[in-house]
C-alpha positions in Angstrom: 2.6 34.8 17.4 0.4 34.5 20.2 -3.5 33.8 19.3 -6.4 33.4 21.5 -6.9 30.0 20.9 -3.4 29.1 21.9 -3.3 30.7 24.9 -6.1 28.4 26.4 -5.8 25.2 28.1 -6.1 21.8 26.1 -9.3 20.8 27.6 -11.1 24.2 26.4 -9.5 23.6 23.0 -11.4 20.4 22.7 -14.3 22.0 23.8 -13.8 25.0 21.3 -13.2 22.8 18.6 -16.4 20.9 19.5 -18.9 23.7 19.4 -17.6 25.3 16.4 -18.0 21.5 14.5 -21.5 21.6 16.1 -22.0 25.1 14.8 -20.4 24.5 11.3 -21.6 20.8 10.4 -25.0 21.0 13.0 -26.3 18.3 14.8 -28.0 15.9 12.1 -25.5 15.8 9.5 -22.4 14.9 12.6 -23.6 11.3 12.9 -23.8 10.8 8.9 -20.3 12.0 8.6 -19.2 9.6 11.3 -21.1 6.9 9.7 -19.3 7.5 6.6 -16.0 7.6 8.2 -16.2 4.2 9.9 -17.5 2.8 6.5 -14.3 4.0 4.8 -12.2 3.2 7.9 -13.7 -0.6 7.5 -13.3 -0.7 3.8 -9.3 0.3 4.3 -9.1 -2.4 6.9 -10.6 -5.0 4.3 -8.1 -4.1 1.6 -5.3 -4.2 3.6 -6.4 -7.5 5.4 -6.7 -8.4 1.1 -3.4 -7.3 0.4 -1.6 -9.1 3.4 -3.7 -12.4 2.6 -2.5 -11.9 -0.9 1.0 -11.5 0.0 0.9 -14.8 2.0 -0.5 -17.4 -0.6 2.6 -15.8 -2.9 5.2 -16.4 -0.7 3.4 -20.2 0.2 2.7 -20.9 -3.3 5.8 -20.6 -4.3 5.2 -18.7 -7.3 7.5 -15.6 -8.0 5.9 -12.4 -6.9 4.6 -10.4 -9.5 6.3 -7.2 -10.3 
């Protein structure tokens, strides 16, 4: 199954790929979405940094870990 976008080299895929998110999303709205993903990426970095902390004062504390 041969398509015409697979048949081009990587470096016009990219490009492709970047004009139709241009077209699709348009050029306001891009920097707003990637706001918002760097917010989100941020807040899942915080929770897991929680989580690990959390993690470390049970195993220090010497309490039994919660099931």
């Amino acid at each position: 199954m041969n398509t015409l976008l697979f048949s081009f080299p990587m470096g016009w895929q990219v490009v492709i790929l970047v004009l139709l998110v241009l077209l699709f999303f348009g050029g306001k709205k891009i920097p707003e979405m990637m706001k918002g993903l760097g917010k989100g990426i941020n807040q899942f970095k915080q929770g897991l940094k929680e989580v690990e902390d959390d993690i470390k004062t049970d195993i220090t504390d010497d309490r039994p870990i919660k099931n």
